[in-house]
BALUM-371408 format. One record per residue: x, y, z of N, C-alpha, C, CB in turn. Coordinates in steps of 0.02 Angstrom, whole numbers, padded with zeros to 5 digits, always signed. Glycine has a CB too. Example, Ala and Ser with C-alpha at 12.3 -4.5 7.8 and 13.67 -1.06 7.14 Angstrom:
# residues 2
+00660-00284+00390+00615-00225+00390+00660-00165+00390+00565-00224+00452
+00642-00112+00354+00684-00053+00357+00645+00002+00394+00704-00030+00286
END
This chain:
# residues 253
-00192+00314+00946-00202+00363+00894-00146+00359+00843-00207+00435+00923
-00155+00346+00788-00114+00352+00720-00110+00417+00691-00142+00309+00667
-00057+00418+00624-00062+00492+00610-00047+00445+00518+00015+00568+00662
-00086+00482+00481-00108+00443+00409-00065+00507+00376-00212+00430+00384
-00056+00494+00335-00004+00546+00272-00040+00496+00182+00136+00523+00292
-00082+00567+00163-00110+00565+00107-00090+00590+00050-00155+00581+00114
-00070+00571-00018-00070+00589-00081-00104+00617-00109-00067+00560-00110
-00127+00672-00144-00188+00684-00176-00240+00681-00130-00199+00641-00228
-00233+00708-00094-00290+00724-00037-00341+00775-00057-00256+00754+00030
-00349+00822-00121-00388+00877-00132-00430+00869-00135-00385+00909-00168
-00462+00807-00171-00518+00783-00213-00507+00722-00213-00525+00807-00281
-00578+00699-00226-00570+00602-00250-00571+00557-00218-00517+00574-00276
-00534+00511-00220-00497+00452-00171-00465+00460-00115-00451+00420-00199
-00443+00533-00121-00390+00551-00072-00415+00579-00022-00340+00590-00093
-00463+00646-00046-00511+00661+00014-00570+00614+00045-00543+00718-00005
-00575+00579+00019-00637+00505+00032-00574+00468+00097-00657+00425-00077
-00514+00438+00079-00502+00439+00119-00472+00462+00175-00501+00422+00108
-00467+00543+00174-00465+00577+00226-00522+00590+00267-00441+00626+00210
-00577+00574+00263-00620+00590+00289-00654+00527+00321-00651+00627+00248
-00642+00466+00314-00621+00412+00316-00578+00376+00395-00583+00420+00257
-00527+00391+00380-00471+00368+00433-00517+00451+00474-00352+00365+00399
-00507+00491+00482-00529+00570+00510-00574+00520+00574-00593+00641+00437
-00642+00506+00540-00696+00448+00565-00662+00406+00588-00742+00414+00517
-00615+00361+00594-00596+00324+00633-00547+00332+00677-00590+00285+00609
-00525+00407+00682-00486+00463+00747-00422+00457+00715-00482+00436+00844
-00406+00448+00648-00346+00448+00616-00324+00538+00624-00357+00412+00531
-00254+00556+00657-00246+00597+00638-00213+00628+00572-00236+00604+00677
-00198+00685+00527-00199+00672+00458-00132+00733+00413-00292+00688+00434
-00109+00690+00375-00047+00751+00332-00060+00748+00274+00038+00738+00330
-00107+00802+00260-00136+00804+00184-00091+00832+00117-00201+00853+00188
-00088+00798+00074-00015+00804+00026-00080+00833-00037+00051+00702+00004
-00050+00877-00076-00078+00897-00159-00046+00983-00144-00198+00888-00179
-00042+00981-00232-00013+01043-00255-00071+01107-00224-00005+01038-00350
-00130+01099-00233-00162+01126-00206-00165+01175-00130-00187+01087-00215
-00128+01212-00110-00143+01212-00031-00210+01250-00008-00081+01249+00007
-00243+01276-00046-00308+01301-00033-00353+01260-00054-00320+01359-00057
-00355+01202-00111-00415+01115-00084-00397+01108-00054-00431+01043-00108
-00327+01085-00031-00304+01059+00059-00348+01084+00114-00226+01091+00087
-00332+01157+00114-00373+01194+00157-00432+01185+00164-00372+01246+00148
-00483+01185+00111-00546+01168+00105-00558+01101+00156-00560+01157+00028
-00526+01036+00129-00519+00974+00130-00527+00986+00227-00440+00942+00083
-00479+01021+00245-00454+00993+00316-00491+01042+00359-00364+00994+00330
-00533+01096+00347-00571+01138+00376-00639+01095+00376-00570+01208+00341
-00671+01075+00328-00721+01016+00344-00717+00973+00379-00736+00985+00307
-00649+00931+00372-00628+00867+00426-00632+00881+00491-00556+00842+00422
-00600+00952+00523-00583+00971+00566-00666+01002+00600-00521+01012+00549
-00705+01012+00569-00774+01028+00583-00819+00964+00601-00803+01065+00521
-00801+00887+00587-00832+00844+00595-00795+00814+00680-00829+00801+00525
-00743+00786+00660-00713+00778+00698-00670+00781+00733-00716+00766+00695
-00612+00769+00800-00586+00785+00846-00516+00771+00819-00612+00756+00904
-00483+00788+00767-00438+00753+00752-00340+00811+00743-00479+00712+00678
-00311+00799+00708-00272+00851+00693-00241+00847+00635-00231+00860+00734
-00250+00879+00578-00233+00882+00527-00173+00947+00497-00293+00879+00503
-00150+00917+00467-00085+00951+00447-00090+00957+00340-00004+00886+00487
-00074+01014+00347-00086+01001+00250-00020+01035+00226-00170+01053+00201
+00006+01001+00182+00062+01004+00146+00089+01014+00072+00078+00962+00159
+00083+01069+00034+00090+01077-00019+00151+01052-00045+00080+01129-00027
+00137+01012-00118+00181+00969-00145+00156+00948-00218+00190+00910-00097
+00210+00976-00267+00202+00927-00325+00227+00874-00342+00211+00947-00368
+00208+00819-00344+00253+00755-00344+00292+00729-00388+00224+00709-00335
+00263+00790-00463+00325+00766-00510+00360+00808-00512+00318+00746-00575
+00387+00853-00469+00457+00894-00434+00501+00842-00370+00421+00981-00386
+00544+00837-00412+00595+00794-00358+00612+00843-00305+00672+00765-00393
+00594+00928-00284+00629+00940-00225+00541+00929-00177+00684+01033-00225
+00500+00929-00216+00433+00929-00166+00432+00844-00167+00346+00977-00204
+00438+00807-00187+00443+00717-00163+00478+00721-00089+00504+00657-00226
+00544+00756-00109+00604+00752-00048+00556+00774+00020+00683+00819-00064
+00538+00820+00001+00508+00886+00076+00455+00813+00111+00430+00997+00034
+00407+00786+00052+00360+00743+00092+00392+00667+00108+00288+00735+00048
+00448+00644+00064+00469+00601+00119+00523+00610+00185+00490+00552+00086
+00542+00689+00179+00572+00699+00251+00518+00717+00286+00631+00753+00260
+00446+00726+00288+00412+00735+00323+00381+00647+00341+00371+00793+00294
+00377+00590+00315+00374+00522+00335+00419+00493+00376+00374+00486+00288
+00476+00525+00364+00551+00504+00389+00547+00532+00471+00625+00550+00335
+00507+00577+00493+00527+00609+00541+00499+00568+00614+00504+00681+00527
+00545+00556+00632+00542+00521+00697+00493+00527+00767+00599+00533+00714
+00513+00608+00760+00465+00644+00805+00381+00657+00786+00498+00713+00814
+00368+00633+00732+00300+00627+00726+00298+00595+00667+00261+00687+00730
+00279+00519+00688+00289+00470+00646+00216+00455+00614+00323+00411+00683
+00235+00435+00558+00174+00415+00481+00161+00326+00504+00230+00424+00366
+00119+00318+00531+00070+00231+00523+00047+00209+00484+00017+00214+00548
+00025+00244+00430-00023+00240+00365-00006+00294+00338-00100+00237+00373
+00029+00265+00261+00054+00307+00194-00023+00294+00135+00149+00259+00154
-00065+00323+00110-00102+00332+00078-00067+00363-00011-00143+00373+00126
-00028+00308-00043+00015+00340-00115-00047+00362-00135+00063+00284-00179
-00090+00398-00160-00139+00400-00195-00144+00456-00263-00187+00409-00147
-00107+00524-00259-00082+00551-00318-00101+00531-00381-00023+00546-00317
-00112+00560-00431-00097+00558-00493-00137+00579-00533-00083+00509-00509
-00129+00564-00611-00178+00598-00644-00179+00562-00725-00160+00685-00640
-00213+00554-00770-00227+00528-00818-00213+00557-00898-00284+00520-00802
-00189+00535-00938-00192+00564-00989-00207+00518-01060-00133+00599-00986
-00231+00550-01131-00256+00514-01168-00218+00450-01187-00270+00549-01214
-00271+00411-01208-00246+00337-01220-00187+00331-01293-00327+00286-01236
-00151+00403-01333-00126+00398-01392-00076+00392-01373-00134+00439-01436
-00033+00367-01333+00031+00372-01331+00088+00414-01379+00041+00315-01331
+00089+00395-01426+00115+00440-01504+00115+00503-01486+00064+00438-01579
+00039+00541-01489+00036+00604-01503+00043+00632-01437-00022+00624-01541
+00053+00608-01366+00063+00631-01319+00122+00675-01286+00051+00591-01298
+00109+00733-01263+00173+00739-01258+00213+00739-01204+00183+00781-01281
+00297+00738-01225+00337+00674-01201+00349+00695-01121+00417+00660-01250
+00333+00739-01113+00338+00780-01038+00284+00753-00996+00326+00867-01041
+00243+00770-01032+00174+00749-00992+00183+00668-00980+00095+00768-01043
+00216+00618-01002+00210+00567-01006+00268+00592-00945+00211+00523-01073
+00302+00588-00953+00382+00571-00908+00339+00608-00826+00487+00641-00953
+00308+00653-00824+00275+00688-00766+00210+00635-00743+00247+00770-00793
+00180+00592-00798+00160+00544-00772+00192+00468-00743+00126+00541-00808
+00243+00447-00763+00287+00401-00744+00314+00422-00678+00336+00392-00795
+00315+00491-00653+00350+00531-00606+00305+00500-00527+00342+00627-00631
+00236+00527-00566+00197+00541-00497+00161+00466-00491+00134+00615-00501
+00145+00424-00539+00122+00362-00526+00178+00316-00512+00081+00340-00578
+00247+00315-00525+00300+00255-00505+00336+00292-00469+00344+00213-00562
+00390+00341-00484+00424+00364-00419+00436+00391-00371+00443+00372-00416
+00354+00428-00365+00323+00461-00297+00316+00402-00274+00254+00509-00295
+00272+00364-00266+00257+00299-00216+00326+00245-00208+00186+00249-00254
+00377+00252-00255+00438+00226-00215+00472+00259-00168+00484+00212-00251
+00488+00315-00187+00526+00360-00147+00475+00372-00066+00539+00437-00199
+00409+00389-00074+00385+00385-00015+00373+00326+00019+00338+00414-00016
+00359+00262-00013+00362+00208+00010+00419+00190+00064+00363+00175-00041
+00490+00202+00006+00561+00188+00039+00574+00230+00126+00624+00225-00027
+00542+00299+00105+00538+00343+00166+00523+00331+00243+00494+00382+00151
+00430+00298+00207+00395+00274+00265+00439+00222+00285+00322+00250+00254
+00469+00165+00264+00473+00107+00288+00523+00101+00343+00484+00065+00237
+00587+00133+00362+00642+00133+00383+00582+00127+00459+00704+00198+00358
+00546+00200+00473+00523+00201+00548+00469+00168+00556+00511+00264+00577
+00414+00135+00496+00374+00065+00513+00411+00017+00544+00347+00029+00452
+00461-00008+00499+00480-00064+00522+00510-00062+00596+00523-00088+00475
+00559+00006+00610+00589+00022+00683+00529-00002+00736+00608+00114+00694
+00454+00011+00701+00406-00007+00764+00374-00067+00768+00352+00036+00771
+00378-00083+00728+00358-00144+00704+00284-00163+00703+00391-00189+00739
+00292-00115+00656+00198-00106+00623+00166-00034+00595+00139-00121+00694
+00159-00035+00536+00125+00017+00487+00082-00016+00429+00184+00064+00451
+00061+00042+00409+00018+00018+00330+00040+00053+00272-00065+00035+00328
+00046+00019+00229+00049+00083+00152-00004+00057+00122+00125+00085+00087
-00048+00105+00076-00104+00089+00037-00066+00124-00048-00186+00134+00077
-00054+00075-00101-00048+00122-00160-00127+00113-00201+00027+00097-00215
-00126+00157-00218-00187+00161-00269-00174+00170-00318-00231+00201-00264
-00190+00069-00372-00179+00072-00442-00235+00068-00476-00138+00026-00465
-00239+00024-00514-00318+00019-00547-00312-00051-00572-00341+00079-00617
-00371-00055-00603-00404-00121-00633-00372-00118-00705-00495-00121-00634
-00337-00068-00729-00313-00040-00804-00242-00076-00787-00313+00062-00823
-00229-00109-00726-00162-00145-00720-00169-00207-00754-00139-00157-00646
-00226-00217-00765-00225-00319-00784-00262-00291-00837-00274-00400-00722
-00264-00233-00896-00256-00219-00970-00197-00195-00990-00302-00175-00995
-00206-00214-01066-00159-00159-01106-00207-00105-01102-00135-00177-01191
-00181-00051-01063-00195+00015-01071-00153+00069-01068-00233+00026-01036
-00125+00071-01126-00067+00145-01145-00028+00130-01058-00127+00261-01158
+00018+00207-01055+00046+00201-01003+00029+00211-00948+00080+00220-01006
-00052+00207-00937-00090+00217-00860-00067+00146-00828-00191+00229-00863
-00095+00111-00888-00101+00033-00867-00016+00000-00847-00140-00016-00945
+00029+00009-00881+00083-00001-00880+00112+00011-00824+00105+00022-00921
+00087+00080-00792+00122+00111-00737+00087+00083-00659+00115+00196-00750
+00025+00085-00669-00019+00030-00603-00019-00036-00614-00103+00040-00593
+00021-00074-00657+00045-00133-00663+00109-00134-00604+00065-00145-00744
+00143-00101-00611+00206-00099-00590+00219-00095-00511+00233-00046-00623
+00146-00035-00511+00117-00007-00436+00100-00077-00404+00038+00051-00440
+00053-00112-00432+00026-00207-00405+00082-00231-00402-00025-00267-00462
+00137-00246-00446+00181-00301-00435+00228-00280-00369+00226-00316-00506
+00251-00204-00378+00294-00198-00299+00255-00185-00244+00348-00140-00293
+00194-00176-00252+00140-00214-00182+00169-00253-00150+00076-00258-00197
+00138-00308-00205+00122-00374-00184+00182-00404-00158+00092-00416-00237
+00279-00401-00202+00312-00401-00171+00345-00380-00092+00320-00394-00204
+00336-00313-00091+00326-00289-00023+00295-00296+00025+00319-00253-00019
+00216-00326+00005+00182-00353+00055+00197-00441+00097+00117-00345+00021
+00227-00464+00054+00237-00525+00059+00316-00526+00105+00232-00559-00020
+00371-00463+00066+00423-00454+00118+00424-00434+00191+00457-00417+00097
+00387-00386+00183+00368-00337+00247+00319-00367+00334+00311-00277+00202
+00273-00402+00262+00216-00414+00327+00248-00460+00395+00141-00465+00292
+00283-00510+00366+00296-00548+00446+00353-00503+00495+00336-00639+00432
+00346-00442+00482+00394-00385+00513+00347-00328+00535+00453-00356+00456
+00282-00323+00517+00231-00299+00547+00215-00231+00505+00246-00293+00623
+00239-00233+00444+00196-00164+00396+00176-00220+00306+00286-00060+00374
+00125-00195+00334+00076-00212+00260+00074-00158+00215-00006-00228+00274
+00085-00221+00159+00089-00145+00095+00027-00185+00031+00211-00128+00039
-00024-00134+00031-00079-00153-00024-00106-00107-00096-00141-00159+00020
-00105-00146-00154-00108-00092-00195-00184-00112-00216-00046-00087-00256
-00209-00044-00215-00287-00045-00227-00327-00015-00295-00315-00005-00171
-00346-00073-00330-00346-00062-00398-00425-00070-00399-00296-00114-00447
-00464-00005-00383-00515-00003-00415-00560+00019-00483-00526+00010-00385
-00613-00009-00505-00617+00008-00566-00637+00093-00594-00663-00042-00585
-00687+00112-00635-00695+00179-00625-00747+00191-00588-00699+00212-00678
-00725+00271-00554-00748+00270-00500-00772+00350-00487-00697+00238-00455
-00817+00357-00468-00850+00425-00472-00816+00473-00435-00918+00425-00450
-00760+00501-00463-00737+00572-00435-00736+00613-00494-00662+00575-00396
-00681+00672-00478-00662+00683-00542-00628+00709-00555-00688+00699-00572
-00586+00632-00556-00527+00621-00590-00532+00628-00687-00505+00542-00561
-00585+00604-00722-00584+00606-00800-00619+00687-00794-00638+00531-00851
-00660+00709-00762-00666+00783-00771-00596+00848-00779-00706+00798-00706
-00541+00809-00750-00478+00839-00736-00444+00833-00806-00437+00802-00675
-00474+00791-00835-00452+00739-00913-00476+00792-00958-00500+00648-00931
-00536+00836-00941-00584+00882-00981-00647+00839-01012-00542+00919-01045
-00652+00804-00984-00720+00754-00983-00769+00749-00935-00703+00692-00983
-00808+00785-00952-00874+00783-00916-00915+00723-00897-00915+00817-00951
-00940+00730-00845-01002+00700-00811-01034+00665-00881-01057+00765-00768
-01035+00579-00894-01093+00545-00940-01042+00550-01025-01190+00607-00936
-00983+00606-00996-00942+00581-01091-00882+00540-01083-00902+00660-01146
-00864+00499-01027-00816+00444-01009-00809+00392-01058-00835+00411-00948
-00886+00370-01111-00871+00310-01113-00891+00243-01090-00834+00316-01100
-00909+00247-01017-00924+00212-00960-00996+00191-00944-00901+00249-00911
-01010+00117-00970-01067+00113-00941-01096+00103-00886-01085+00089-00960
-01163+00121-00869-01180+00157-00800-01160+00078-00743-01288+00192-00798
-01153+00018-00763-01154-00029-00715-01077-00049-00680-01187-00088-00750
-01032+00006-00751-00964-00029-00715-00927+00051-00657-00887-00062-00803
-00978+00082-00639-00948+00151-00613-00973+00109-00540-00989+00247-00644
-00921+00141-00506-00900+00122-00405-00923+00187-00387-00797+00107-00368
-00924+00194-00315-00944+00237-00258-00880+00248-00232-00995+00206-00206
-00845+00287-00213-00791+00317-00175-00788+00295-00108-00795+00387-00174
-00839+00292-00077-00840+00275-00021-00844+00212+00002-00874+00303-00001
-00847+00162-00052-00857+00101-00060-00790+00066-00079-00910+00093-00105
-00760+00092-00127-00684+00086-00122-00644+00096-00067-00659+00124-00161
-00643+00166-00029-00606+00173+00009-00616+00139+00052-00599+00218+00022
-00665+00117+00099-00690+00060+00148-00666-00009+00129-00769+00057+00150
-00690-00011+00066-00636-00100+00049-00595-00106+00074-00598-00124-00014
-00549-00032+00026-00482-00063+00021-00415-00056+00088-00455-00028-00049
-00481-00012+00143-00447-00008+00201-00473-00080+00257-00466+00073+00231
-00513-00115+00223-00534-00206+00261-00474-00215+00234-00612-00272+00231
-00473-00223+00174-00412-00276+00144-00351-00257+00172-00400-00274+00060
-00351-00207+00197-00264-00164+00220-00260-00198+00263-00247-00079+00248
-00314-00188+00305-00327-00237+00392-00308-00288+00388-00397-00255+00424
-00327-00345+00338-00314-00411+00345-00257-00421+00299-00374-00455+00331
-00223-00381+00280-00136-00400+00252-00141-00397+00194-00097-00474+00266
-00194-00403+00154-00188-00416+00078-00133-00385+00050-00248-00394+00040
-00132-00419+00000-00058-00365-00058-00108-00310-00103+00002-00435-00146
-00157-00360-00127-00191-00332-00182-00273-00318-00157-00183-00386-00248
-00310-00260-00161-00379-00251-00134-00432-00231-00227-00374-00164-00058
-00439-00269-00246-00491-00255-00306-00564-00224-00290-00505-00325-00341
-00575-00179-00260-00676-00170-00236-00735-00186-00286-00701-00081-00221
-00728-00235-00262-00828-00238-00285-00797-00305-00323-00885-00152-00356
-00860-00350-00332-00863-00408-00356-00860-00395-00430-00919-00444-00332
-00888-00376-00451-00894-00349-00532-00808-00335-00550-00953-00258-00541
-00776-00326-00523-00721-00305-00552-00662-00350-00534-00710-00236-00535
-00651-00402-00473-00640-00455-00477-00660-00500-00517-00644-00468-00440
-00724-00514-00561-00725-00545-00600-00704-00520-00656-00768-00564-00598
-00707-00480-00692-00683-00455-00734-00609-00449-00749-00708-00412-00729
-00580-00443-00690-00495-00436-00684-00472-00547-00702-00465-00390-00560
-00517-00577-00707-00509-00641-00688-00511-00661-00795-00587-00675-00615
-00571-00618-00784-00591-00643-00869-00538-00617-00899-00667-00612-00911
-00499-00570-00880-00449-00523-00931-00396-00555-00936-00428-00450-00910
-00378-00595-00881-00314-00665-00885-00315-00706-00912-00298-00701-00840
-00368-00721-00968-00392-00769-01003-00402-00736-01074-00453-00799-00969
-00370-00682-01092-00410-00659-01142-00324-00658-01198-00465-00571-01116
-00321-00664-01280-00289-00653-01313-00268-00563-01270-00323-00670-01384
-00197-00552-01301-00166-00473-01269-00211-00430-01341-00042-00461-01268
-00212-00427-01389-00247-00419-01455-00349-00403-01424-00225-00513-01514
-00353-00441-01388-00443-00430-01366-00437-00398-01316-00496-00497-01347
-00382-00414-01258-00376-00372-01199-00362-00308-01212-00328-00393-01156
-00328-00264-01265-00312-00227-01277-00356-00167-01319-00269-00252-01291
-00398-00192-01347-00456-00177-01382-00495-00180-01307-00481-00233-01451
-00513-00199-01270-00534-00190-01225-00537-00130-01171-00520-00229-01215
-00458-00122-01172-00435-00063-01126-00425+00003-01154-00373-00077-01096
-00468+00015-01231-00481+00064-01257-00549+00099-01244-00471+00051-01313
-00582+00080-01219-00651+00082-01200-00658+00135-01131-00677-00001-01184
-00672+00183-01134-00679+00219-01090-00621+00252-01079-00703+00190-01043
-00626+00305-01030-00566+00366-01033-00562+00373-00971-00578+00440-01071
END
């Protein structure tokens, strides 16, 4: 029996994969500012299956709530197997008119929540010699896309590094960059259901992501892309002028 510690567990990706590992007898430390979605979240889980869940209120772009959840990874006496970075949240593509808080609170919870908890988990993975971390970036990593893209760029590259350091020591680290994906996350944006942008062939299933990108965890990968459509696409974008790629990663919200 494992014990999984989730980011953004309220909604989304996060509760998809709490419910997820839950199904595969994962027991669970549900992280978001929220503690009543938590509640919601882990009263359902706990109605399906046999498991034990723990929920933890935390804002991640407060450096004393980062601290609280990586002394809760750190803790010896009930150790984290699987770190789930998954957190975060989106804001418009204007960089300029954005404001500068909201940006710095996004740099917060997409780059130095998942270091700092990363750094946390790793000390008592490695003591056992064997864990998982999953970060969740996006497909907006291999565009110019304002500072979403910039920041899950960064999320892929210290993956893939870490995965490549780590693994012959027995913890895999994978960053999972799927494309858009039906939660709602752009509803949080104030964008409704069908005003994304998004045409209907490039939208994913939640549950289809999370299942990937927990195969790909299994077999070591650094990097888990879901669905074929978006591996190709991530392939065409490496080939493209930064000027067309970029015009590109304006397209949808």
């Amino acid at each position: 029996m494992v014990t999984a510690l989730i980011t953004g567990a309220s909604s989304g990706l996060g509760a998809e994969y709490a419910r997820q590992l839950a199904a595969r007898g994962a027991d669970l430390v549900l992280v978001a500012r929220s503690v009543d979605a938590l509640g919601a979240v882990a009263e359902a889980i706990r109605s399906c299956h046999r498991v034990d869940v723990e929920i933890l209120g935390a804002d991640l772009t407060v450096t004393e709530d980062v601290e609280r959840v990586a002394a809760r990874l750190a803790d010896p006496a009930a150790p984290i197997e699987l770190l789930v970075n998954n957190a975060g949240f989106g804001l418009p593509l204007d960089f300029e008119t954005n404001d500068i808080a909201r940006e710095v609170d996004h740099l917060r919870i997409h780059v130095e929540a998942p270091l700092r908890l990363t750094h946390a988990a790793l000390a008592g993975m490695l003591s056992r010699g064997h864990g998982r971390v999953l970060n969740v970036a996006s497909v907006a990593a291999y565009l110019p896309r304002s500072t979403y893209g910039a920041c899950k760029r960064w999320l892929v590259e210290f993956s893939r590094w870490a995965n490549a350091l780590y693994t012959p020591r027995g913890v895999t680290v994978t960053a999972v960059c799927p494309g858009f994906t039906h939660t709602d996350f752009h509803e949080r944006m104030g964008l409704p259901p069908g005003q994304e942008g998004v045409p209907g062939p490039l939208w994913l299933d939640a549950r289809d992501v999370v299942a990937e990108s927990l195969r790909d965890a299994a077999r070591g990968r650094g990097v888990s892309i879901p669905s074929v459509r978006y591996k190709a696409l991530v392939r065409l974008a490496a080939l493209l002028p930064a000027s067309v790629a970029a015009g590109i990663g304006t397209r949808g919200r």
